[in-house]
N, CA, C and O atoms as a GROMACS GRO file, in nm:
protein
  408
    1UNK      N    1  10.625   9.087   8.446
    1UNK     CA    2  10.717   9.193   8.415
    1UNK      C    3  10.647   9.328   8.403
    1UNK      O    4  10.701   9.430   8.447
    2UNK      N    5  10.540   9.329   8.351
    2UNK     CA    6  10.423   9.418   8.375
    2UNK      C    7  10.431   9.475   8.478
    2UNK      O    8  10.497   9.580   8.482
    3UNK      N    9  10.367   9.425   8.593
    3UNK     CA   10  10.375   9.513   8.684
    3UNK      C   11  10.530   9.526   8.792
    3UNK      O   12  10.527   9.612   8.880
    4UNK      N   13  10.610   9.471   8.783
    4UNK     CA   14  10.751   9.529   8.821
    4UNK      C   15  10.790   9.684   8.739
    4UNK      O   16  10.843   9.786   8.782
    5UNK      N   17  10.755   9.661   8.651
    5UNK     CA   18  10.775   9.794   8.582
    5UNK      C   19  10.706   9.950   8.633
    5UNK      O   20  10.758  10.056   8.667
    6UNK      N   21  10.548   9.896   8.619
    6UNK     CA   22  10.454   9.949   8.650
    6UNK      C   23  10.488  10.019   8.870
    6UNK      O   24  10.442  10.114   8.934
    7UNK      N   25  10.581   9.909   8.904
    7UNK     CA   26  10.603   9.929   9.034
    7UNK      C   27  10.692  10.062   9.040
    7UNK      O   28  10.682  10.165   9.106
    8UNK      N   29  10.797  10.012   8.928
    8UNK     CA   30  10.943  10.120   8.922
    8UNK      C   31  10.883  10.278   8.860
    8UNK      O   32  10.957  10.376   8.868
    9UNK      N   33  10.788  10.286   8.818
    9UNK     CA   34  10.708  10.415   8.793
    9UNK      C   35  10.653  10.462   8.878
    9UNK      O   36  10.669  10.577   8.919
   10UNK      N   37  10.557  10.357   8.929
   10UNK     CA   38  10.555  10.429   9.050
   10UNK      C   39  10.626  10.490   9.197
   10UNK      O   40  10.590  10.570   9.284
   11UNK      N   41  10.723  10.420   9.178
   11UNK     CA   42  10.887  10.445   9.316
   11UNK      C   43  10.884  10.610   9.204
   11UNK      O   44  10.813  10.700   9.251
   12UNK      N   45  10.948  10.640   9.083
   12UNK     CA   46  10.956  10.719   9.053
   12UNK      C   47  10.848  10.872   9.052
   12UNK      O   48  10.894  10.986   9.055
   13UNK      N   49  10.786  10.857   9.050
   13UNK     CA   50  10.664  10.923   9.057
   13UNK      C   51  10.690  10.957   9.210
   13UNK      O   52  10.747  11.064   9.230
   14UNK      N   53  10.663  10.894   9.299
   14UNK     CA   54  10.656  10.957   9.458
   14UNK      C   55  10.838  11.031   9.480
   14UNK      O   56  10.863  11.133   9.544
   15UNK      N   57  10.920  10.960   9.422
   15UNK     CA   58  11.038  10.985   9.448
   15UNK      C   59  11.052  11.145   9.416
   15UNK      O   60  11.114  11.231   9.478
   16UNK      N   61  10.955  11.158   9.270
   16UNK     CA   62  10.979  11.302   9.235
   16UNK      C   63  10.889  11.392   9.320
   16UNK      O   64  10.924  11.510   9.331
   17UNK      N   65  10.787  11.355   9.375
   17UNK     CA   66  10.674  11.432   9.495
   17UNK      C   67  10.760  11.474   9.591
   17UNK      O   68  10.764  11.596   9.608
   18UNK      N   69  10.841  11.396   9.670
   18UNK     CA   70  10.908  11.387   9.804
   18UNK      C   71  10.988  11.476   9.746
   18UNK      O   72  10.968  11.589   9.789
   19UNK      N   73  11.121  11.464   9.617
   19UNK     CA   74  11.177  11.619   9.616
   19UNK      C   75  11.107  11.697   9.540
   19UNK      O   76  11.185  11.790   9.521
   20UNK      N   77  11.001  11.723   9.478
   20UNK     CA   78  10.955  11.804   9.454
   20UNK      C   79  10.873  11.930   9.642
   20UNK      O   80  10.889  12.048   9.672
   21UNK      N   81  10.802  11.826   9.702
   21UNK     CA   82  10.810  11.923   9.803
   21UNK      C   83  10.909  11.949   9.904
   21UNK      O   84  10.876  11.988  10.015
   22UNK      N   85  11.057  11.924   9.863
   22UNK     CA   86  11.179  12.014   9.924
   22UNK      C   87  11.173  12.077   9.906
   22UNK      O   88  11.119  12.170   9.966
   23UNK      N   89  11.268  12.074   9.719
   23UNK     CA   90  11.261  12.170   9.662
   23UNK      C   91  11.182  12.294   9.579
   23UNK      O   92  11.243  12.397   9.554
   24UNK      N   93  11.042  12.275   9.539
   24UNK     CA   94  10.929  12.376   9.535
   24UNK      C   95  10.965  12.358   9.393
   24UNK      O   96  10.858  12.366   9.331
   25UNK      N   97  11.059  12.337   9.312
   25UNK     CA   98  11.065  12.330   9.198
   25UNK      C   99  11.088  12.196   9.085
   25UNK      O  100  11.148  12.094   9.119
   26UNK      N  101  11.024  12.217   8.931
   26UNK     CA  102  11.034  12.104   8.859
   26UNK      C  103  11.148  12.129   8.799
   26UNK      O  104  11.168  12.240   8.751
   27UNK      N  105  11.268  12.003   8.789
   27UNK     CA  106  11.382  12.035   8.699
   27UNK      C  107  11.354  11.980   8.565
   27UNK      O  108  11.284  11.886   8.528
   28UNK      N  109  11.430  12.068   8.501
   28UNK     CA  110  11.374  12.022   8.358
   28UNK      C  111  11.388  11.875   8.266
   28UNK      O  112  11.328  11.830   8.168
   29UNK      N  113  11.532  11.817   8.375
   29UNK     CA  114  11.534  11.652   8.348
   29UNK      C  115  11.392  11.592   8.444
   29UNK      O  116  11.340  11.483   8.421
   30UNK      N  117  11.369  11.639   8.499
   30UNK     CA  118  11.228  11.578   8.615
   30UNK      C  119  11.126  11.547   8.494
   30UNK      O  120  11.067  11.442   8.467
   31UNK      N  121  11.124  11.685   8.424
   31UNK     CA  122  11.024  11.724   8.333
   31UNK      C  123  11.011  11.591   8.231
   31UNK      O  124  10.914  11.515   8.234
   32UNK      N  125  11.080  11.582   8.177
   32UNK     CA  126  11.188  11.490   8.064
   32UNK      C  127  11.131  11.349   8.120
   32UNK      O  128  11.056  11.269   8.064
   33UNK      N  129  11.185  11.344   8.234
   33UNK     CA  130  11.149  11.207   8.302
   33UNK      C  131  11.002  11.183   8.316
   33UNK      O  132  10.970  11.064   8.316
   34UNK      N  133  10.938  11.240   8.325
   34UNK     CA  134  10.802  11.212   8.388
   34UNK      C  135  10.680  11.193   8.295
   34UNK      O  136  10.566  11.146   8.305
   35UNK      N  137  10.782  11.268   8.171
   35UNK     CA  138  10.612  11.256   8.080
   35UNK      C  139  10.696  11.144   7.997
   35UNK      O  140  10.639  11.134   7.888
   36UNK      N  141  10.790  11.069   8.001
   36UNK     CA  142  10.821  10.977   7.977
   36UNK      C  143  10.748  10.839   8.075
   36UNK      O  144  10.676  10.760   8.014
   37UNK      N  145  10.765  10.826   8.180
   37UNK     CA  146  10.669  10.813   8.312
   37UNK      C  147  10.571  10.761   8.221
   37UNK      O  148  10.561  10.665   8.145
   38UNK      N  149  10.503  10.858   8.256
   38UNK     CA  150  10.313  10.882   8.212
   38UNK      C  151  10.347  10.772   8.034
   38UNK      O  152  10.336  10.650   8.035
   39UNK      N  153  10.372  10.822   7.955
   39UNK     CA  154  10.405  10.719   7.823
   39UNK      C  155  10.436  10.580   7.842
   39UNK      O  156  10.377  10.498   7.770
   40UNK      N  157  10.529  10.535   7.938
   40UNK     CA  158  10.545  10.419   7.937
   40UNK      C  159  10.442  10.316   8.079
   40UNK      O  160  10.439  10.193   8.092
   41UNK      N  161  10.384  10.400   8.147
   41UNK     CA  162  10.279  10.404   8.210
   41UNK      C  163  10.131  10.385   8.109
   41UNK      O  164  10.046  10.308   8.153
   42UNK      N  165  10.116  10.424   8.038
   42UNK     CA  166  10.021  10.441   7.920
   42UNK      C  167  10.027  10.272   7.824
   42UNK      O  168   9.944  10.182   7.811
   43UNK      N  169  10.137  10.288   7.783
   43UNK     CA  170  10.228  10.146   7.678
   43UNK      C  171  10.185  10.047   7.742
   43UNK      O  172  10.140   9.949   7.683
   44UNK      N  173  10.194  10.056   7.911
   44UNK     CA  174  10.217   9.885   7.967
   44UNK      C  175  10.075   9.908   8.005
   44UNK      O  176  10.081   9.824   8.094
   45UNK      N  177   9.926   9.960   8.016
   45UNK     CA  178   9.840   9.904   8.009
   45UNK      C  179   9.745   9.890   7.894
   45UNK      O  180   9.624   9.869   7.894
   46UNK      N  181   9.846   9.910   7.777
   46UNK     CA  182   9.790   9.862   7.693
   46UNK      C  183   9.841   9.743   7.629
   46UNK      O  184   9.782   9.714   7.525
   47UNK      N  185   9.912   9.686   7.656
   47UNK     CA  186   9.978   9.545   7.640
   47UNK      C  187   9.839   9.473   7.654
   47UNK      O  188   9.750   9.504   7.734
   48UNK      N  189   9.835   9.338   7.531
   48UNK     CA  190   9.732   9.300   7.503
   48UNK      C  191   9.563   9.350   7.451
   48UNK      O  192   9.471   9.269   7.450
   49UNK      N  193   9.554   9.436   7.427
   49UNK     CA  194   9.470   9.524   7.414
   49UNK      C  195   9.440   9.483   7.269
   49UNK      O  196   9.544   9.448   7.213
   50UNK      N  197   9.337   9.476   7.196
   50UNK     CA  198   9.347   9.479   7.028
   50UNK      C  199   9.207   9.563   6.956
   50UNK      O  200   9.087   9.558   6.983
   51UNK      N  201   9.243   9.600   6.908
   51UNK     CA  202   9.106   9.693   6.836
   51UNK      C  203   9.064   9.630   6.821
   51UNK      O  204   8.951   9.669   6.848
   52UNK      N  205   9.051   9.473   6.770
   52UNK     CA  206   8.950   9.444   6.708
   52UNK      C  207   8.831   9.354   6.810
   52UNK      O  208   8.734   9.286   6.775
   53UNK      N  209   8.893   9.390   6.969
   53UNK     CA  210   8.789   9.345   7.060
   53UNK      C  211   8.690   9.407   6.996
   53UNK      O  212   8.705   9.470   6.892
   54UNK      N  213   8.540   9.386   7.081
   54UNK     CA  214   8.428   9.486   7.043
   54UNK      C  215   8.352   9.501   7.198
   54UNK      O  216   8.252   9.434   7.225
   55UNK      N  217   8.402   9.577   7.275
   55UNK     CA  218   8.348   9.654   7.388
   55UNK      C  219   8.196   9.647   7.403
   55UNK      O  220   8.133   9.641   7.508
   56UNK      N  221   8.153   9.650   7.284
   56UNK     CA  222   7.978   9.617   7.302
   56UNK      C  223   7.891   9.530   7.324
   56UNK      O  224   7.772   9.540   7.353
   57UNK      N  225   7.999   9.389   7.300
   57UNK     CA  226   7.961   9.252   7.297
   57UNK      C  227   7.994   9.214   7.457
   57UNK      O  228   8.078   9.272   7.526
   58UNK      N  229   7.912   9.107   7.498
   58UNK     CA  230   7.951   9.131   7.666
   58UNK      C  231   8.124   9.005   7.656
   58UNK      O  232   8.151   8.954   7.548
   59UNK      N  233   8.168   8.992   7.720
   59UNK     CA  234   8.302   8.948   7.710
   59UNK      C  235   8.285   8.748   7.748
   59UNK      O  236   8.307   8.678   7.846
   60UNK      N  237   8.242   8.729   7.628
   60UNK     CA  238   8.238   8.550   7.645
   60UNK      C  239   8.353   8.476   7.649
   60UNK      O  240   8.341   8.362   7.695
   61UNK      N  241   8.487   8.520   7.605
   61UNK     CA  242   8.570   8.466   7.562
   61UNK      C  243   8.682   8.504   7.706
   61UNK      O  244   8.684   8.613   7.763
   62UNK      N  245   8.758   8.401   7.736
   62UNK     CA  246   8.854   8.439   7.842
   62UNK      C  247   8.976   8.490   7.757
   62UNK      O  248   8.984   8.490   7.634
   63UNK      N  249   9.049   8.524   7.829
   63UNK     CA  250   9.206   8.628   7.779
   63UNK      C  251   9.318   8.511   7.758
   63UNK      O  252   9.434   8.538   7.726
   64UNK      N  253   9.269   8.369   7.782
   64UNK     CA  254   9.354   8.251   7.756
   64UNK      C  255   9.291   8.214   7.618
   64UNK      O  256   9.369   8.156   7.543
   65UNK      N  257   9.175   8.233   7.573
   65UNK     CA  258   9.112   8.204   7.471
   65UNK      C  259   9.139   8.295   7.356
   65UNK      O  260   9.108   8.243   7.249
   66UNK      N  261   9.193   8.432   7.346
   66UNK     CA  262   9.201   8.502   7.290
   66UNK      C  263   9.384   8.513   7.237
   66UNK      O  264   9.420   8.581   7.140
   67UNK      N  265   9.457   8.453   7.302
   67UNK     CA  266   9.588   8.408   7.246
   67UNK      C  267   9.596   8.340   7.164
   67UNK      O  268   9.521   8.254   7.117
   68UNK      N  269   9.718   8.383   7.134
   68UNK     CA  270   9.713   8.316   6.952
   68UNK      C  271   9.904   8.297   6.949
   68UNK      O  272   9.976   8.358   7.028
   69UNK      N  273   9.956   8.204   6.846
   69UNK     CA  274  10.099   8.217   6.830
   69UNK      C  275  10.128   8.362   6.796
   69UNK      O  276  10.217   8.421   6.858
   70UNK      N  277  10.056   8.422   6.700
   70UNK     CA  278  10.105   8.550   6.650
   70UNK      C  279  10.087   8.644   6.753
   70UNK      O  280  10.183   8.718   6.773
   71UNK      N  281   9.954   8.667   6.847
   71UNK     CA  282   9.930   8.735   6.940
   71UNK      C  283   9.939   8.733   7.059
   71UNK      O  284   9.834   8.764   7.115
   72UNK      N  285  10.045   8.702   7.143
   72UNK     CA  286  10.088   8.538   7.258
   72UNK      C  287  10.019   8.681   7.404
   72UNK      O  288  10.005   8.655   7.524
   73UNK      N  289   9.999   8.777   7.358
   73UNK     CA  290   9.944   8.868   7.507
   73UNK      C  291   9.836   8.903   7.484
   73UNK      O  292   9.776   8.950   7.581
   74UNK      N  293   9.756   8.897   7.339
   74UNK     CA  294   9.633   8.933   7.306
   74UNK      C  295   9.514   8.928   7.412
   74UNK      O  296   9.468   8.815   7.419
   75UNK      N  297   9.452   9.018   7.495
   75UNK     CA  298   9.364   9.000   7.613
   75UNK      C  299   9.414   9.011   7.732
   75UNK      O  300   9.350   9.021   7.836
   76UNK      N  301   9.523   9.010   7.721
   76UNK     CA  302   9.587   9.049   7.901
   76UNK      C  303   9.559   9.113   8.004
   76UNK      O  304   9.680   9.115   8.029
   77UNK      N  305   9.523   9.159   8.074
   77UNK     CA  306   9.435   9.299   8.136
   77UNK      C  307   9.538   9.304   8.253
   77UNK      O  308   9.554   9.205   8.324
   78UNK      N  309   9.627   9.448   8.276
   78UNK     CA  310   9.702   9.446   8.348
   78UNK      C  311   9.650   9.602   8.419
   78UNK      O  312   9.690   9.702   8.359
   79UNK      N  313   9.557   9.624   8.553
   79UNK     CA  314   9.522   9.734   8.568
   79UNK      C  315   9.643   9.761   8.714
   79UNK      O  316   9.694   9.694   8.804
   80UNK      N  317   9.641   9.880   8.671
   80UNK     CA  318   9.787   9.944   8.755
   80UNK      C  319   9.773   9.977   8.892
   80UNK      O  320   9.663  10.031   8.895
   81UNK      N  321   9.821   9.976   9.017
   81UNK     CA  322   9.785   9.973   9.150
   81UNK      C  323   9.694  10.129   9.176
   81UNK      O  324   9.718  10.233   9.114
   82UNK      N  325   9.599  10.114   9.270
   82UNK     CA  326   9.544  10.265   9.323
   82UNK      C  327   9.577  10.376   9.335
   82UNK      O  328   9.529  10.489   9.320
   83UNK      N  329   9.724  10.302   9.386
   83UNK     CA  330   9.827  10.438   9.419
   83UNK      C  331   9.893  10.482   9.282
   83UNK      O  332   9.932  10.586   9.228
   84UNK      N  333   9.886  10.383   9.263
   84UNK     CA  334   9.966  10.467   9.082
   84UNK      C  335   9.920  10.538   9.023
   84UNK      O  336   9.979  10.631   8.969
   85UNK      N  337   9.690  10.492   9.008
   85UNK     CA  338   9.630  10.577   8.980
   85UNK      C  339   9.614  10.702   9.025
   85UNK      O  340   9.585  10.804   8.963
   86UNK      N  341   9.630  10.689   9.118
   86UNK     CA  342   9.628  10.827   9.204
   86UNK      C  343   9.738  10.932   9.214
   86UNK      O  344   9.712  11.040   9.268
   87UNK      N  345   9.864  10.906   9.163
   87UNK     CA  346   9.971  10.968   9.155
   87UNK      C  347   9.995  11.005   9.026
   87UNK      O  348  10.075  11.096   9.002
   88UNK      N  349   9.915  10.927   8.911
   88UNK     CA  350   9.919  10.968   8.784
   88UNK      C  351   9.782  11.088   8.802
   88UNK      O  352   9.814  11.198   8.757
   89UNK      N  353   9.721  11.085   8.827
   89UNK     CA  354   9.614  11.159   8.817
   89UNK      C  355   9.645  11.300   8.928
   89UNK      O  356   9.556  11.379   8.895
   90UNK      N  357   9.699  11.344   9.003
   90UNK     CA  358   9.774  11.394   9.016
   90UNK      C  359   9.848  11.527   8.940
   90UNK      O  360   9.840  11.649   8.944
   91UNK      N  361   9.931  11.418   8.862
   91UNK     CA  362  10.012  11.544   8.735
   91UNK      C  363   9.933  11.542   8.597
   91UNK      O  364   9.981  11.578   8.489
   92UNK      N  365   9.840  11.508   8.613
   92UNK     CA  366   9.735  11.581   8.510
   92UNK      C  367   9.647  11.693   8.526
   92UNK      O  368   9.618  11.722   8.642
   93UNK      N  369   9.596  11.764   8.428
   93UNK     CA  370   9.500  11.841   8.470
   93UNK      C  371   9.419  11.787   8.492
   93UNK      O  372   9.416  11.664   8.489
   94UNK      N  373   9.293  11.886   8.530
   94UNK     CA  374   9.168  11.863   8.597
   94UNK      C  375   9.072  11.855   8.425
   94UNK      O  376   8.985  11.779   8.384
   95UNK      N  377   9.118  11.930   8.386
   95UNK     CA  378   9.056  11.963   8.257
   95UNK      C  379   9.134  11.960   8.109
   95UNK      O  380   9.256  11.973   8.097
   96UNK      N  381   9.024  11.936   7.980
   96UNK     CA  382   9.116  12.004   7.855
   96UNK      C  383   9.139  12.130   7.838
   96UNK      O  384   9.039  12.201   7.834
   97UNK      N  385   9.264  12.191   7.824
   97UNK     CA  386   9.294  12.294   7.756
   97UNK      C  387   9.173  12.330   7.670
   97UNK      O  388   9.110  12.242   7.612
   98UNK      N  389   9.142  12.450   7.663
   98UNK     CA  390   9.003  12.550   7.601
   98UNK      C  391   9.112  12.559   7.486
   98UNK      O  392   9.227  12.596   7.509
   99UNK      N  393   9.053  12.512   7.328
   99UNK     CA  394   9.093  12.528   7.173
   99UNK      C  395   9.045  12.686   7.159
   99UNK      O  396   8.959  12.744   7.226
  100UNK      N  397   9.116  12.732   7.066
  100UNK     CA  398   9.128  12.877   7.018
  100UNK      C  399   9.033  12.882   6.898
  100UNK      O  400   9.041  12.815   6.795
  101UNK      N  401   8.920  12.995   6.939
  101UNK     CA  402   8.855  12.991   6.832
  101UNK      C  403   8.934  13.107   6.699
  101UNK      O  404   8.881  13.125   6.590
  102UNK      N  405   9.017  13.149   6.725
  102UNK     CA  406   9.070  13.194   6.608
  102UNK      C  407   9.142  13.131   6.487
  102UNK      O  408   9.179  13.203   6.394
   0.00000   0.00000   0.00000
């Protein structure tokens, strides 16, 4: 279900490219829509994910081993197609916003 979802974001995402270069402009439901997009784009690859992995330790344990009744997705690794990456990356900047030293 993961990635059906992950699919329908991405249909959306190009859908808004294709009229975005008709029309030259972002509508403000586009707007609305998209960084909604990017959020629920964000949500579904973190499904299974748990802080209390430890990234430093090399990964002994499989993602079937790491389920639990309480945690039934704990370890899942759902990485999102190329093109998705690439279309999300895209409507981001290149950079952070420069903080105000005042």
């Amino acid at each position: 279900w993961i990635n059906a979802l992950l699919d329908r974001c991405e249909c959306a995402i190009e859908s808004w490219l294709s009229s975005l270069s008709r029309h030259g402009r972002i509508e403000t439901d586009d707007e609305r829509l998209l960084t909604r997009i990017l959020f629920c784009i964000g949500e579904l690859t973190m499904v299974g994910f748990s802080s209390q992995q430890d990234t430093l330790q090399p990964r002994t344990k499989s993602a079937r081993d790491m389920v639990t009744d309480k945690e039934p997705v704990r370890g899942l690794i759902v990485r999102p197609s190329n093109r998705l990456i690439h279309l999300v990356k895209l409507m981001l900047p290149t950079t952070m916003p420069i903080t105000s030293v005042n």
